[in-house]
Every structure is written in structure tokens, then in C-alpha cells.
N, C-alpha and C positions, 0 to 999 in steps of 0.2 A: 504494500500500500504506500500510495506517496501523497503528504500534502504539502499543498502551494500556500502562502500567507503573499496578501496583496494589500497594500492601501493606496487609494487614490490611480487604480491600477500600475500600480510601478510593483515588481512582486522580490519580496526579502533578499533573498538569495541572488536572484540575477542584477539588481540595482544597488544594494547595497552589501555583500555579502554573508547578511545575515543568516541563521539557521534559529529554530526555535527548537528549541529542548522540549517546552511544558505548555500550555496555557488552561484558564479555566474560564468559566461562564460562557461559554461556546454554545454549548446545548442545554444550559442551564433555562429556567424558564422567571422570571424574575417574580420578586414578592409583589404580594398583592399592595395595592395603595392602602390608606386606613379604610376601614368600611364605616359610614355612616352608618352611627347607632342611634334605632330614636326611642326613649325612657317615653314610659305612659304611665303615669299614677297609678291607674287602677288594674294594672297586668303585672305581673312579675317577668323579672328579667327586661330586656328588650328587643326590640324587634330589627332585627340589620335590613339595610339597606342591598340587595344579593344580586336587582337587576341590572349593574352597568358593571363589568369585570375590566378595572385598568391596572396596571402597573405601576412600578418603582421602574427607576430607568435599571439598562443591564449597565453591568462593570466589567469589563474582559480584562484580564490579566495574562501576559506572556512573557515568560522566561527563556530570552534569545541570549546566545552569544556570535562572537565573529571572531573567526578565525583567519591569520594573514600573518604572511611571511616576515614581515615588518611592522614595527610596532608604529610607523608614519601609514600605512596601509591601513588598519585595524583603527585608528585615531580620525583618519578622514571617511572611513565608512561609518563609523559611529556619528561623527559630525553631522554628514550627508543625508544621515535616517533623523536623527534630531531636529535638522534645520526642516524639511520636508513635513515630520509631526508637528513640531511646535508651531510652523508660518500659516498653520489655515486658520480661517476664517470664517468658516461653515462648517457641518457632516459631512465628511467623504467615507467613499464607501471601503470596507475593510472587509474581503473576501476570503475564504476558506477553502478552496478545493480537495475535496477526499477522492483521490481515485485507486481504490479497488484492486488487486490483481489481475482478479476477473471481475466481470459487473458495470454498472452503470456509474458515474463520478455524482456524486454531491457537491451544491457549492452551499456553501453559508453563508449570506451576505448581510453587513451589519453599514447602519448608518452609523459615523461615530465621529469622538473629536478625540483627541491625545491629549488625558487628563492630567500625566505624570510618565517620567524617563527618567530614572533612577538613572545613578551616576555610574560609569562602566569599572569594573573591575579588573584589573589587568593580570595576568599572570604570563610566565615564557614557562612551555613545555617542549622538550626536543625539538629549539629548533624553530617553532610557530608561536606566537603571539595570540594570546585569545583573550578575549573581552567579555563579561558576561554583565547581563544589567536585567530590569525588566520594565517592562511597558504596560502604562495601563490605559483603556480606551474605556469611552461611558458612549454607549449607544440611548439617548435621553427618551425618544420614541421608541423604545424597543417593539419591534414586531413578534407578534406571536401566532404561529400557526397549529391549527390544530391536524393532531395525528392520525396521518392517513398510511393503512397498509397495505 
């Protein structure tokens, strides 16, 4: 199986040579909002509010690092993905591709902004330069669909 990670269509790996290790809230389904509750005097308990189902925005978290021959390599591809998350302006969209060995591919598509880029970690291992940090995106509309088999 291989997945692609995209934002604003530029995708990790080919634009900036990032790789992602981890991420979470992908397929998470996000908390419900507060439910209106309405108290009646003369009932016990009270009565929720059930007919309008919205959400908490989603948070995506991903734990990438970069790998590169030179630690001036590994410094300007970090740079390159920071300057790209931090400079918008809007939701761009941050895409998921799952493709299968066999089967049909998934994409995941999230609207989102880049709420936080932890500072990169450097280490030298035989030779290569690696960087690790994480990312965190807020999709504020998150979309939810319901599950079809």
C-alpha cells in the first residue's frame, strides 16, 4: 500500500522531500458541538435538542520527517514546506491518497489551514541528515460523510 500526502496540490515527498511516519484524525469523525438542552419545570431531566447534528472543527496531526544528504538540503526543504503552510490565506485543500496493492485508491480530502509546525529536530545518522517535527492542520468545516458499503 502506498500513501500520497498533498497540500494545496504540491504533494510531500516530490516538492518538499518530506515523508510522514504517523498522522491522526484522518478518519476520525469529530465531537459533536454542545447540544442544546432545554430544562422544563415541570418534567424531570431535560429535553436535548437531537434534530440538527454539527460538529467541532477536525485537528489533523502528522508526524513527518526529511531526510537529505546535507544538513543545507534538509534546512531548505523544511523552510520551503513552512513558508508554503504558514503564507495562506484561506482552506487549501490537504489530500490523502491510499492506494491498495490491489483495489481501488481512496482519496481523503480535507479543507484546512496550518495551525502549528513544531520546530524541526535535527539528528546525523550514517551519513544522512534527518529532521523530524510535526504538523498540525484544523479543517474548521469539517465534512462528514456517512458510511457506505
Amino acid at each position: 500500500m502506498t500513501i500520497v500526502y498533498s497540500f494545496n496540490s504540491k504533494e510531500f515527498v516530490v516538492n518538499y522531500g518530506v515523508k510522514v511516519k504517523s498522522s491522526e484524525g484522518l478518519i476520525d469523525i469529530p465531537d459533536r458541538k454542545d447540544i442544546q438542552k432545554y430544562n422544563f419545570p415541570d418534567s424531570n431531566g431535560y429535553s436535548p435538542e437531537l434534530s440538527t447534528v454539527v460538529y467541532n472543527e477536525r485537528k489533523i496531526t502528522i508526524e513527518a520527517y526529511i531526510k537529505a544528504d546535507t544538513a543545507k538540503d534538509m534546512i531548505e526543504n523544511y523552510y520551503k514546506l513552512c513558508y508554503d503552510l504558514k503564507s495562506q490565506t484561506d482552506v487549501k485543500d490537504l489530500k490523502v491518497v491510499i492506494t491498495p496493492k490491489t483495489g481501488t485508491a481512496k482519496t481523503l480530502t480535507f479543507s484546512v489551514y496550518c495551525e502549528k509546525i513544531s520546530q524541526i529536530k535535527k539528528r546525523f545518522v550514517d551519513g544522512q541528515n534527518y529532521g523530524t517535527f510535526t504538523i498540525t492542520f484544523i479543517e474548521p468545516e469539517p465534512t462528514i460523510s456517512s458510511y457506505e458499503s
